[in-house]
C-alpha positions as CSV (number, residue, x, y, z in Angstrom):
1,X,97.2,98.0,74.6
2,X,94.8,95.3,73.1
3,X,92.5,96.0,76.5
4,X,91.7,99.6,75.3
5,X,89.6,98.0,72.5
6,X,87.9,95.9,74.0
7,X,83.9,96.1,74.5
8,X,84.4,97.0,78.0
9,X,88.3,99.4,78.1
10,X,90.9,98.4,79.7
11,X,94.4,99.4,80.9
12,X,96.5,96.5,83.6
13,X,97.2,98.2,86.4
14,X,101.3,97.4,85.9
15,X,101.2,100.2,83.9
16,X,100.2,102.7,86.9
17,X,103.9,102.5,88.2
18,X,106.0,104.5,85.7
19,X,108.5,106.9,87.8
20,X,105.6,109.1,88.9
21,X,103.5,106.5,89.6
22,X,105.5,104.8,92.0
23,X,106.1,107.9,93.8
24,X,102.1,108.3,93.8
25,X,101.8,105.5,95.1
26,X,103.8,105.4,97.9
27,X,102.2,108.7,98.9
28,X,99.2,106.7,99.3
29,X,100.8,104.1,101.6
30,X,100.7,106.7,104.2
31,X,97.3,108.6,103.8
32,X,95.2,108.1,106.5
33,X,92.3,106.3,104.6
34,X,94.9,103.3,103.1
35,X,95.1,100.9,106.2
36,X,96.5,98.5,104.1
37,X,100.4,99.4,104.6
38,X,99.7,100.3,107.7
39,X,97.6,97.6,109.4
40,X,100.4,94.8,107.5
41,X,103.0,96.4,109.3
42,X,101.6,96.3,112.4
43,X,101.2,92.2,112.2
44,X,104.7,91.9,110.7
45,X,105.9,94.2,114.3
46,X,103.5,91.8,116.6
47,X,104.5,88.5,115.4
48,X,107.7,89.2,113.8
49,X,109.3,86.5,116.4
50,X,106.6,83.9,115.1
51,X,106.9,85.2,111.5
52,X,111.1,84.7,111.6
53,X,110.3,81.0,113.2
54,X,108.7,80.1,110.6
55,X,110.7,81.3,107.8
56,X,114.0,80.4,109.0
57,X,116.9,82.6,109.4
58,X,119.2,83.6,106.9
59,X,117.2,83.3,103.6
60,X,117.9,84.7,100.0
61,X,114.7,87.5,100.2
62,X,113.2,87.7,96.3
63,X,110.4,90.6,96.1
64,X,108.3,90.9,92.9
65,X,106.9,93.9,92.6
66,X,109.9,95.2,94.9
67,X,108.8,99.1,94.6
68,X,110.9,101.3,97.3
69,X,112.1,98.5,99.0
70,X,110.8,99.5,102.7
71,X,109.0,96.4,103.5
72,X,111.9,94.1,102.2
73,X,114.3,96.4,104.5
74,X,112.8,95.7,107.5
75,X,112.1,92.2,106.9
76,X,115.9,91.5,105.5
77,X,117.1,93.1,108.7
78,X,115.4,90.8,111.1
79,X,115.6,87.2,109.2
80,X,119.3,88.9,108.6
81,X,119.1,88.3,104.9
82,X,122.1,86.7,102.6
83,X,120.7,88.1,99.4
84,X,118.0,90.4,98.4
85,X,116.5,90.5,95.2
86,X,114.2,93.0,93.3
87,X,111.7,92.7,90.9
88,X,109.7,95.5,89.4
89,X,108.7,97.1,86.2
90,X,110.1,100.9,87.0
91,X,113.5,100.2,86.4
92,X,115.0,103.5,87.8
93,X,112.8,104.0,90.5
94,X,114.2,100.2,91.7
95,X,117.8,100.7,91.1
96,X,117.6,103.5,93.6
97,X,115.6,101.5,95.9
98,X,117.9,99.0,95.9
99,X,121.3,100.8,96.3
100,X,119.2,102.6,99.7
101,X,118.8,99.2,101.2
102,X,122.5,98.2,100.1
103,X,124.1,101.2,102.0
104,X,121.4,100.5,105.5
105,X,122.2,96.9,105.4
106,X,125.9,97.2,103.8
107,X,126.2,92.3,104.8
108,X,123.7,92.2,102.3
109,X,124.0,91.6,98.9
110,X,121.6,93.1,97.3
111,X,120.4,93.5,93.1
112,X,117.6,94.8,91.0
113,X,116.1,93.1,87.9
114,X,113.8,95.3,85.2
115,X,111.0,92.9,84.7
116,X,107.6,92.5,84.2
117,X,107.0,90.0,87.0
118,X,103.5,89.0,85.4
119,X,105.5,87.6,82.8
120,X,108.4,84.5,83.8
121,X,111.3,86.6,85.5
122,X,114.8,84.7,84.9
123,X,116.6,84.9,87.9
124,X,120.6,85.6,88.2
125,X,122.3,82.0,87.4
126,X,124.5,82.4,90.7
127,X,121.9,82.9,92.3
128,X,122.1,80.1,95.4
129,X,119.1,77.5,95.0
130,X,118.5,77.1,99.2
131,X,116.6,78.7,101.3
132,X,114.8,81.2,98.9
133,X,111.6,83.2,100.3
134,X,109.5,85.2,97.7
135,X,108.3,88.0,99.8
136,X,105.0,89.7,98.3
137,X,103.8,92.4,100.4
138,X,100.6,94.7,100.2
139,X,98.0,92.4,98.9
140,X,99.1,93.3,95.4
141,X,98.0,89.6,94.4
142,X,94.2,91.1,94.9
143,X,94.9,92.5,91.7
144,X,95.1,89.7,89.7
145,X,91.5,87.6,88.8
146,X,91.6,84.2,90.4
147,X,93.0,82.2,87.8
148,X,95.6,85.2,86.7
149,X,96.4,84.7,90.9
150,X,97.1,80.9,91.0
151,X,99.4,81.6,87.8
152,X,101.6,84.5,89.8
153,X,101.7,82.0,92.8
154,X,102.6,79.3,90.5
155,X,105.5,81.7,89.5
156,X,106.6,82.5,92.7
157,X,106.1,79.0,93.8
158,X,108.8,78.3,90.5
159,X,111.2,80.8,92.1
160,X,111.8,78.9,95.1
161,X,113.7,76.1,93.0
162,X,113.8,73.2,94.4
163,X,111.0,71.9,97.5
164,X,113.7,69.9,99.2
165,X,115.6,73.3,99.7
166,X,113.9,75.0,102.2
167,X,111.8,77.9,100.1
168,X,108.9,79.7,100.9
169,X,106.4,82.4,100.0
170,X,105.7,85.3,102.3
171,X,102.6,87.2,101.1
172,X,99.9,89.6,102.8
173,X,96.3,89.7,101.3
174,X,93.7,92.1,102.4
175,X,90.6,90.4,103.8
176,X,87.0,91.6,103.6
177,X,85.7,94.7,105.9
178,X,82.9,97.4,105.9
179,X,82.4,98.9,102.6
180,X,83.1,102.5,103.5
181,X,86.6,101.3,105.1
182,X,87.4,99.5,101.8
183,X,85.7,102.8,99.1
184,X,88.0,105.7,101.5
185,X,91.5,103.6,101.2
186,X,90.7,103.7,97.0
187,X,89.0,107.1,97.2
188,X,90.9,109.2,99.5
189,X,89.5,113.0,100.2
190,X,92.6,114.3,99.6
191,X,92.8,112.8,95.8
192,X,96.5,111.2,95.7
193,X,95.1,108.2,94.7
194,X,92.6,110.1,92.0
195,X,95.8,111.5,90.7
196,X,97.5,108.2,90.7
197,X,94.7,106.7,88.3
198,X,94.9,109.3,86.1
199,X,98.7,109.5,85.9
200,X,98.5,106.0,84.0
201,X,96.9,107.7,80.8
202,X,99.9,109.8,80.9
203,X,102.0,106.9,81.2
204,X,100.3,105.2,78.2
205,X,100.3,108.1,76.2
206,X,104.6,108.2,76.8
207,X,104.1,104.0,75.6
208,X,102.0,104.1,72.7
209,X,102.1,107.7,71.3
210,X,98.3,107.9,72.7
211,X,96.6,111.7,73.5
212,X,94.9,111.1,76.8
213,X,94.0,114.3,78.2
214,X,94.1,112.8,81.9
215,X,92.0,116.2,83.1
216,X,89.2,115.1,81.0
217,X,88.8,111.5,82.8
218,X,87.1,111.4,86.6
219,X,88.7,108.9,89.2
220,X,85.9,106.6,90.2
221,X,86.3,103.8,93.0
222,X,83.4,101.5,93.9
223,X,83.2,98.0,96.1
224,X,81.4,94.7,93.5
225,X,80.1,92.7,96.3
226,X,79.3,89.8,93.9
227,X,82.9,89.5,93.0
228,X,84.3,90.7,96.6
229,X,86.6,93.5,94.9
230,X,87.1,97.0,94.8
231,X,87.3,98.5,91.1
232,X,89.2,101.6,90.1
233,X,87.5,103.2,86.8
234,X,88.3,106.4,84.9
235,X,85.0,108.1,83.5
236,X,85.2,110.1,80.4
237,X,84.1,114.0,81.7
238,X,83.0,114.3,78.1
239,X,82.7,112.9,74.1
240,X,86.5,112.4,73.2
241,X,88.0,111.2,70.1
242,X,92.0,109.0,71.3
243,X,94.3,108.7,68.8
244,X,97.9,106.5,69.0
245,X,99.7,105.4,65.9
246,X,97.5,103.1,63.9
247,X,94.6,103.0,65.8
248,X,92.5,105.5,68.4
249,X,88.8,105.0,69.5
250,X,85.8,107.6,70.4
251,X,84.6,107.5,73.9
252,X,81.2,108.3,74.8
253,X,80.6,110.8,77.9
254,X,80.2,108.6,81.1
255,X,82.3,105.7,79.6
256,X,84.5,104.2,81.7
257,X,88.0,102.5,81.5
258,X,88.7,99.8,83.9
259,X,91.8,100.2,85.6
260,X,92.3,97.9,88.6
261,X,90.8,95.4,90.5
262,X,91.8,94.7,94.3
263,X,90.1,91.0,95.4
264,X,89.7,91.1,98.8
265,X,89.7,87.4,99.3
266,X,88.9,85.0,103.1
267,X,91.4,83.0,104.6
268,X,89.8,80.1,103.1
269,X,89.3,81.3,99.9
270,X,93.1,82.3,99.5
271,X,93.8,78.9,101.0
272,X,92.4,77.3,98.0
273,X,94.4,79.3,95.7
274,X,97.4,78.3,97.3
275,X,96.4,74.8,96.7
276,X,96.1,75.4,93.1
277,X,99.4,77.1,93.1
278,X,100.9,74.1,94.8
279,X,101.5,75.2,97.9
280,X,100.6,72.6,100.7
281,X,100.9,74.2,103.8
282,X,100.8,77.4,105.3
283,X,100.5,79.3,108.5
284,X,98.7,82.8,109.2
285,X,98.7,85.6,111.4
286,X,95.7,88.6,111.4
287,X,95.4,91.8,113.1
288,X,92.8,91.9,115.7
289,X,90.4,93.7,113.6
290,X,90.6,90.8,110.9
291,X,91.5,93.3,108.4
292,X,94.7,91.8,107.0
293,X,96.3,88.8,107.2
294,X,100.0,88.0,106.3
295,X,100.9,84.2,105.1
296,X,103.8,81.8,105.2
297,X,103.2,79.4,102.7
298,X,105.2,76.8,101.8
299,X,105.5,73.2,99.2
């Protein structure tokens, strides 16, 4: 937890998603204020023909970040998946996903790997080397700084194995849209995802022996033009001493620990990460608002 120390605090954002976290979280999939599961589903419904055209039929699926599985469901259902396989750092919460989608789609074969898909994830050695598609849903790569992005690309672009065989990525980014649209979906009036922030000192605490008193920390979400993201913070309610074995540090009242970033990057811009990541070509599809787009990318 080397981020807590630093001049400004920090905690990654993989570590919102112990077991409660992830159940947090998909609570906010389906507030009204979080367009973002939402608005990709709808593009994946319109041009579902168009996306499956693109991607081939018949592909090994390989979700990082896999969570509940839902996405990966529908998507393995209409490309009529071989193999599925799941990537996330909540191991429990993704075995269960993973045996759900097993008994809808009972063809597939379908298994769950523990990882921490920031960090080089070694795939099963049977699995087959053709026709892979990394499937990253959500615009989770928004939370990754540009550079950290091009490196989980360059991962994902890894997983596909070999260019000759076929593999591609399958990602949805959010785009940018009126502040107040963007502030509501990370601020919601009903405070699931206020309670989500917070859970992550709990989930620290449970890591590092920490004694985060999550009631005393205030959920704050704001848009950065400059940097075209929307930050998550928690503000200290008041002075507080943190202790965890070896170490603690004093916060000051109205100090705040950084706790997510979400880019919401252009076309263009993502276009040029792909690049970097060494993917070469790519087709898109948008909703007709321009809110979200969802990207076939391939070598």
């Amino acid at each position: 937890m080397d981020g807590l120390m630093q001049d400004i605090p920090s905690i990654s954002p993989k570590y919102f998603y112990d077991e409660r976290g992830s159940t947090l979280f998909e609570a906010i999939t389906r507030l009204p204020e979080y367009y973002v599961t939402r608005v990709e589903q709808s593009i994946l419904r319109r041009y579902g023909d168009a996306i499956a055209d693109s991607v081939g039929a018949d592909p090994i699926v390989i979700e990082p970040g896999a969570g509940n599985c839902e996405k990966a469901r529908s998507l393995c259902l209409r490309l009529q998946a071989r193999e599925f396989v799941g990537i996330d750092i909540s191991a429990d919460h993704l075995q269960g996903a993973v045996l759900r989608l097993q008994a809808n789609l009972p063809w597939l074969k379908a298994r769950a790997i523990a990882a921490d898909i920031t960090q080089p994830v070694e795939l099963p050695a049977d699995l087959p080397g053709s026709r892979r598609l990394v499937f990253y849903p959500g615009s989770s790569i928004g939370n990754f700084e540009p550079g950290q992005a091009v490196r989980m690309l360059s991962q994902m672009r890894a997983m596909l194995g070999d260019p000759d065989e076929g593999g591609g990525l399958l990602i949805g980014i959010d785009l940018p849209k009126p502040v107040r649209v963007l502030e509501a979906a990370y601020d919601d009036a009903s405070g699931v995802t206020a309670a989500f922030n917070r859970n992550v000192l709990e989930h620290v605490n449970q890591l590092i022996g920490s004694d985060f008193v999550p009631d005393q920390w205030a959920h704050r979400a704001l848009f950065n033009a400059r940097d075209s993201r929307v930050e998550m913070h928690l503000v200290a309610r008041r002075a507080q001493s943190v202790r965890w074995p070896g170490g603690g540090r004093d916060f000051t009242e109205g100090q705040h620990i950084h706790t997510e970033n979400s880019y919401k990057h252009t076309l263009q811009a993502f276009a040029s990460l792909l690049e970097s990541a060494g993917f070469r070509q790519y087709r898109s599809w948008t909703d007709e608002q321009g809110w979200f787009a969802v990207i076939h990318a391939w070598q």
